[in-house]
N, C-alpha and C positions, 0 to 999 in steps of 0.2 A: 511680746514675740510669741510667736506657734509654736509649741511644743511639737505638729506634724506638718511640713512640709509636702502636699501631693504634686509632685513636678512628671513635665515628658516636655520633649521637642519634636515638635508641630515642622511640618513641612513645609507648611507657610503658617503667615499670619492669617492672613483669612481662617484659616480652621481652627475648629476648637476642640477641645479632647472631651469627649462625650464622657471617657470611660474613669476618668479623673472627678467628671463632677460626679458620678454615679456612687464614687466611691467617699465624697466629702458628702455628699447626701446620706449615708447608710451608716456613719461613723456615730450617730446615737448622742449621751453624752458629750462627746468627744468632739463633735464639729464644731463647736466654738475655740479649739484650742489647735483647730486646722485651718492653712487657706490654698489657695493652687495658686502655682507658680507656672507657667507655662512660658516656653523659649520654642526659638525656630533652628532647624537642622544649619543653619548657615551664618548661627552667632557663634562669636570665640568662644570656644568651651573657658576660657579663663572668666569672660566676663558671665557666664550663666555658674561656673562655681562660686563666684564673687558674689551674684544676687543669691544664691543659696545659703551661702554663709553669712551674710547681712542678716537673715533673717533666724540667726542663730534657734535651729532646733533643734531637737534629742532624735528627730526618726523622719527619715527620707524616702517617701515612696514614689519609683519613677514608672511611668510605663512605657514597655520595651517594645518597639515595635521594629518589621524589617529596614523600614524608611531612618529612621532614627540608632538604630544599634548600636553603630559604629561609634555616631560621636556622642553616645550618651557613656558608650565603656571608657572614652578618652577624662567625659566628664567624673566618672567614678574611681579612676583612676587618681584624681587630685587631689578629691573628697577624702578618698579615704588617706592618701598620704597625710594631709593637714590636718584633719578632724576626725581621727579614727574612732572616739567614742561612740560619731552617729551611727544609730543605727541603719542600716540601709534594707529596704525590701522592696524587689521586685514584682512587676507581675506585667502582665500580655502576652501577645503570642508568640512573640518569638523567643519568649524565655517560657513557653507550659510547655515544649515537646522541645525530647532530647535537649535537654538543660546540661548534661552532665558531659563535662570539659571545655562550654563558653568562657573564654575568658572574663565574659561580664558577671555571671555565675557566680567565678571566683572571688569578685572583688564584692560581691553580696552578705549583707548575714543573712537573710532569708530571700524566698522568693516563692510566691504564691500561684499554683497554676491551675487556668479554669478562669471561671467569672468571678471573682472577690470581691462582689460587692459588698457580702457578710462578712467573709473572712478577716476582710484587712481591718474592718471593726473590730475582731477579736484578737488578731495580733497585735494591734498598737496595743490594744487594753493592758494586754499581758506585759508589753513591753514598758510602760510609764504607769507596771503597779510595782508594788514593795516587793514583789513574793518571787525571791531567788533561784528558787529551785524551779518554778513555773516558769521563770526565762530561760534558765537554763534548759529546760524539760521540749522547749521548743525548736520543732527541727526546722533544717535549714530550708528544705524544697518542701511545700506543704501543697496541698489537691486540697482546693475549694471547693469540687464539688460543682453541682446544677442548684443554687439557689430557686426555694419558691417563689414566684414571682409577684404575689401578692404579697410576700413578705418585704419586698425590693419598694426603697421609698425612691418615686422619681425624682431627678433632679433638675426639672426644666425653671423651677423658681432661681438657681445657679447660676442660669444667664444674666451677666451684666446688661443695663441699657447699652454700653459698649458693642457687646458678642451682640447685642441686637441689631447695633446698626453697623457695624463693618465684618461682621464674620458670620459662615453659615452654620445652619442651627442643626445639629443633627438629633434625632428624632426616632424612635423604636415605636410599637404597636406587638412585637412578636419578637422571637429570637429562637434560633435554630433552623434549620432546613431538612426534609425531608429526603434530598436524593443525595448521591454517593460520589459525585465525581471526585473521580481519584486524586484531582491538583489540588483543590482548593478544601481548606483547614472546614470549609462548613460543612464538608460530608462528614466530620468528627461531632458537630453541635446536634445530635438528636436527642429526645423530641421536639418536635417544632412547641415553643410555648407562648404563650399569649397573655398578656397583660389585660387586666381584666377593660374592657372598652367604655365605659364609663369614666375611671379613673382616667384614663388615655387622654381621651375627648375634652375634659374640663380642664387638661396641662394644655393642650392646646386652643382651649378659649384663654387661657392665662398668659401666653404667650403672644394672642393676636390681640388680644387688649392692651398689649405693651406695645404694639407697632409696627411684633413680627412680622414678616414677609418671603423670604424664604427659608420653606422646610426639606432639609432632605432625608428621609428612610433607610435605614440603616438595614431595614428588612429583607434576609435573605430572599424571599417570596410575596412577598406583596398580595399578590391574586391566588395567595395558595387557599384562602378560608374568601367567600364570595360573600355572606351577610358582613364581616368584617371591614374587607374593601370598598364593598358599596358604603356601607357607614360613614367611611374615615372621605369619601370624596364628597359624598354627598355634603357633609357636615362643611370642608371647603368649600364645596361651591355655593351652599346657602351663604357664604361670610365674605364672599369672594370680592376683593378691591383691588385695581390697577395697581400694578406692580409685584403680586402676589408669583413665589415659582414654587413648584414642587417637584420633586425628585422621587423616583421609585423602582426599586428594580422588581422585573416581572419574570412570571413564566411563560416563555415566549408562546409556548403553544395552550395557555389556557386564560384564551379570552371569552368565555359565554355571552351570549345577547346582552344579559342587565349590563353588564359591566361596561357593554361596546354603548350602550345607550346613553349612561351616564356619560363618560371618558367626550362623546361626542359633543356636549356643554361648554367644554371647558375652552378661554379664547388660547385662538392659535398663538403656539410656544410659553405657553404660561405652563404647562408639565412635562417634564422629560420621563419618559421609560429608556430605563437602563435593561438591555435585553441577551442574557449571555449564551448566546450558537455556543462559541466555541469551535465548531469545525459540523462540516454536512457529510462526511464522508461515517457511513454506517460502522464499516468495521475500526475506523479510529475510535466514534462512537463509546461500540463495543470494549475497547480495552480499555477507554479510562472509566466504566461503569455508568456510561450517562446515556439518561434516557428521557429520548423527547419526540415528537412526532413531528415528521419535517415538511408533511403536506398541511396541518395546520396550521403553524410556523408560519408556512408562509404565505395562508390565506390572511393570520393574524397582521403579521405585518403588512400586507398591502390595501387593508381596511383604516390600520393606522393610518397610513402616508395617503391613503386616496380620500378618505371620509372622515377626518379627525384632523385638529392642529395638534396634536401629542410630535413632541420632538423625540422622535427612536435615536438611543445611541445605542449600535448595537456589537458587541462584542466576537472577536476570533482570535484565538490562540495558534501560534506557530511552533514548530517543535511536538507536539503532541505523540504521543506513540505508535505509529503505523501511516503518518501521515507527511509525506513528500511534499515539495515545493508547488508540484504539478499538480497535486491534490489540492492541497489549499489553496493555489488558485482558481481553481473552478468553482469550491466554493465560496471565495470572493468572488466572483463575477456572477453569482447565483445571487449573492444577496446583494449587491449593485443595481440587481435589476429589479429589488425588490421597494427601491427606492429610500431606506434610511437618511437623515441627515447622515448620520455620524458614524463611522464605522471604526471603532480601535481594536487597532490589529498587536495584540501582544504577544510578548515571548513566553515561553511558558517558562515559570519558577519554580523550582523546589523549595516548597516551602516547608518549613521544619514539622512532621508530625506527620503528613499527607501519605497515602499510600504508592503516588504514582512513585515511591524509589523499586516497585516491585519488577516496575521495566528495566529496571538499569543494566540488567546484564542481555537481556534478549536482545533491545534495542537500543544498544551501547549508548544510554544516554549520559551527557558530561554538561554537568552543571559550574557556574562558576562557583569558587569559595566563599567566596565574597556578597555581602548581602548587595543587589535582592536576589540574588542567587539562584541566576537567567540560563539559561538553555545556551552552553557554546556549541554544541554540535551534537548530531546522534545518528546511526546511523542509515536514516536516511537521508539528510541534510545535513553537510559536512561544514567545518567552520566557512569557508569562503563562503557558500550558501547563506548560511546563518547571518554573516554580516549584511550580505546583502537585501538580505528582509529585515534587519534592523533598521539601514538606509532608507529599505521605499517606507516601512511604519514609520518613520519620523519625518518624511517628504510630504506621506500622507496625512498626517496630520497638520502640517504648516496649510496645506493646500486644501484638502478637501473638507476634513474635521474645521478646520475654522473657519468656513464658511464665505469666505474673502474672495474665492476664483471659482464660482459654480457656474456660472455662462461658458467662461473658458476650460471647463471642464467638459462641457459637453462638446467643444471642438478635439479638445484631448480622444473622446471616445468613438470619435467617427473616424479612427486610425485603424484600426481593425475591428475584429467580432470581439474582444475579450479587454473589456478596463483593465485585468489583472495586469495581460504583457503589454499594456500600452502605460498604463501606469509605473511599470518596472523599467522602461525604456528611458522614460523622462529620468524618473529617479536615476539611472545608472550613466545618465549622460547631465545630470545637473550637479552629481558627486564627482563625476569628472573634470567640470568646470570647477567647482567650489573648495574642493578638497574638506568639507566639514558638513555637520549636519546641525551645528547650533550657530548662535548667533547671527542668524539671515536675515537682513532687513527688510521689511516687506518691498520696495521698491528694489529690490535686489532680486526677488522672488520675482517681482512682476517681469521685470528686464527677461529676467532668465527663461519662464515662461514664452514669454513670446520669442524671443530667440530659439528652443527650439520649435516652438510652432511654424515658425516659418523657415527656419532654417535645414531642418531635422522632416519635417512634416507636410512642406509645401502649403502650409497655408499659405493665401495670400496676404501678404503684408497688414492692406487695408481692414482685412477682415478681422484678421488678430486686434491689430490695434484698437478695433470700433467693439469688439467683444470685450478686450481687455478694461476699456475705457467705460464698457456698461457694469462692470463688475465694480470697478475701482469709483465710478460716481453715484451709486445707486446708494452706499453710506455714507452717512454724513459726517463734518470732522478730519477728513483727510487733506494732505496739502495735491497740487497740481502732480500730473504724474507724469516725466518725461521721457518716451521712449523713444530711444538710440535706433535708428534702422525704417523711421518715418517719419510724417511731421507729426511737428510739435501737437499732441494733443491735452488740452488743457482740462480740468473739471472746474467747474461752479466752484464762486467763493467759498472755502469752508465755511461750514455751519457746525452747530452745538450737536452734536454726535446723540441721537437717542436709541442707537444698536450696537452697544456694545459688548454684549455679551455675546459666546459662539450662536447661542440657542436664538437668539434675537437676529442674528444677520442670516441666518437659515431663514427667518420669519418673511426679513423684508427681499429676500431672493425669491 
């Protein structure tokens, strides 16, 4: 049995906690007398205290994230009534900032904040050695500190043949970011640090030698160091085999020639950039400290979508400080026309440690309590508001993000000049049919779709239907599709479905 226990609860199964093996990697000595335990936010906290305790150890380290919080404290809660001996230690981010009066905290002996990947090696040490006064001597919240990174052993050997083949593989090259925006925790991680590229490069021939296939980048900037980037692409696309996806978030307005040169290689929807706007409006810009140049922007991205199969998902935050509903629409319809697949429209969260609480009194902003701890209202966009752009983000993503209604999407946009209020129109008239924004059935979606198309919007019946019916048969795998209000139109026999990923039905659209 393991004397250390490295556990966290995963959002899904698909993912795997990068930050768990990094930390069974580093443990020195000690990593033969550890293993990871990993559970999903949606198993009985009884039966993840059950496999914990099966595996009877002396020291429990979980990581704490905003996704997981809740039912990881319900889980620590058990722990400790049953097993109070174990030790428990913390670490992530939503235990390194403002720790002090979490309930989960409370129910800690220690908790580690920053990157631990040395740390936690030096706390178990202390903790399963003889020397009483040295445990004793150890305080409860401990700062880890910015580990050397050379000194940091990867842990890409970690992955199961399992994680290889049913779970994504996450993946670093660097860690830190450079700019300051005030929401997000990595205006807190400077300097930008880099793993030396050699080492890098050989984790991942060790990983594509086992089968690997998709990598995603954990890298707050990606294209922030250029011999770097080109390196790590070039090196995929010399090794490049069917079925290969990469993941990478960019800075949207720094794509130079080499970069566009290479990126142009690669086959369509076989790499996703992840591209985070956040909002086009200058002076919103201005107060959450970010800075980005909005005419390159959006020469960048229209070199992607016109001259490149690169899949852009590209990012916008709602709620931001100085920015109206009216605002953020226009710059949704700005980047609409810039042609991204995928556009996620987020609320913005307080997330523990970030700067933006400095608006709270200017721009009366009110957070929930509750993790993930979203934007209920502020004042420019009042709770009614707020709800209603939680409605069109999650219409929008049933609909446009997954790639399933892009023909009848462009019937959608010939309703006015602006996708934003033609997009909020549907959403406010399909929440009014449905009363819910989950469990939609896609043939529920479609129904409703063409309902108001022609009912709401004057299409012609025929036109819907036959647009509807090029959306719904252009993937394979699906069953017949029956729309209520024409005839019956039928699709081809199902067949063995080969797009089923979002980034794949954007492909064969």
């Amino acid at each position: 049995m393991p004397d250390i226990v490295l556990a966290t609860l995963n959002a899904k199964y698909i993912h795997s906690s990068f930050g768990l093996r990094y930390l069974l990697a580093n443990l020195g000595p000690l990593r033969e007398r550890a293993c990871i335990a990993e559970f999903q936010i949606n198993q009985a906290p009884l039966e993840i205290v059950e496999a914990v305790l099966a595996l009877e150890p002396r020291i429990v380290g979980f990581g704490v994230y905003i996704w997981n919080v809740v039912q990881t404290t319900e889980v620590l809660g058990m722990l400790r009534r049953l097993r109070p001996e174990i030790r428990i230690v913390l670490g992530g981010p939503e235990v390194s900032y403002e720790w002090d009066g979490q309930a989960i905290v409370a129910l800690a002996d220690h908790v580690i904040t920053g990157e631990a990947d040395l740390k936690f090696a030096e706390v178990c040490a202390v903790l399963l050695g003889e020397d009483g006064a040295a445990q004793a001597a150890l305080p409860k919240v401990m700062p880890a500190g910015l580990p050397t990174l050379d000194r940091v052993a990867l842990p890409y050997d970690l992955y199961t043949e399992s994680d290889l083949a049913h779970r994504i593989l996450y993946v670093e090259a660097s860690r830190g970011c450079p700019f300051t925006c005030e929401f997000c925790l990595s205006s807190l991680d400077v300097p930008v640090r880099a793993i030396a590229i050699e080492a890098f490069l050989k984790a991942m021939q060790g990983l594509l030698d086992r089968g690997a296939l998709t990598f995603k980048f954990v890298d707050r900037t990606f294209n922030l160091h250029l011999p770097t980037s080109m390196a790590i692409l070039r090196f995929f696309l010399d090794r490049w085999r069917d079925g290969m996806f990469l993941h990478f978030e960019m800075v949207p307005d720094r794509l130079p020639e080499q970069l566009r040169d290479i990126i142009r290689e690669f086959p369509a929807g076989a790499v996703q950039f992840e591209v985070g706007i956040q909002t086009f409006d200058e002076a919103t810009s201005k107060n959450i400290s970010r800075r980005q140049n909005l005419t390159r922007l959006e020469d960048n991205l229209r070199f992607l979508r016109d001259q490149t199969g690169i899949h852009v998902h590209a990012d916008l935050i709602v709620g931001l400080p100085g920015e109206d509903v009216a605002s953020f629409g226009r710059g949704f319809d700005r980047l609409v026309k810039m042609g991204p697949q995928e556009i996620q429209v987020g609320i913005l969260k307080r997330l523990r440690g970030t700067p933006i609480v400095r608006h709270d009194v200017e721009f009366q902003m009110k957070y929930s309590p509750v993790p993930p701890y979203e934007m209920l209202e502020n004042r420019d966009i009042p709770f009614v508001e707020m709800q209603r752009m939680r409605r069109f983000a999650r219409y929008w993503d049933l609909v446009a993000n997954s790639g399933n209604f892009t023909a009848v999407l462009d019937l959608l946009w010939q309703q006015g000049d602006s996708p934003f209020q033609a997009f909020m129109a549907f959403a406010e008239s399909l929440y009014a049919k449905l009363r819910r924004t989950h469990q939609i059935a896609l043939p529920v979606l479609a129904q409703s779709l063409f309902d108001y198309l022609t009912q709401e919007c004057a299409v012609p019946p025929d036109l819907a239907a036959s647009t509807m019916m090029q959306d719904w048969n252009r993937l394979p795998g699906r069953e017949s599709l029956r729309l209520s209000g024409t005839k019956t139109a039928e699709r081809e026999p199902p067949k063995r479905s080969t797009a089923g990923s979002r980034q794949a039905r954007h492909v064969v659209a």
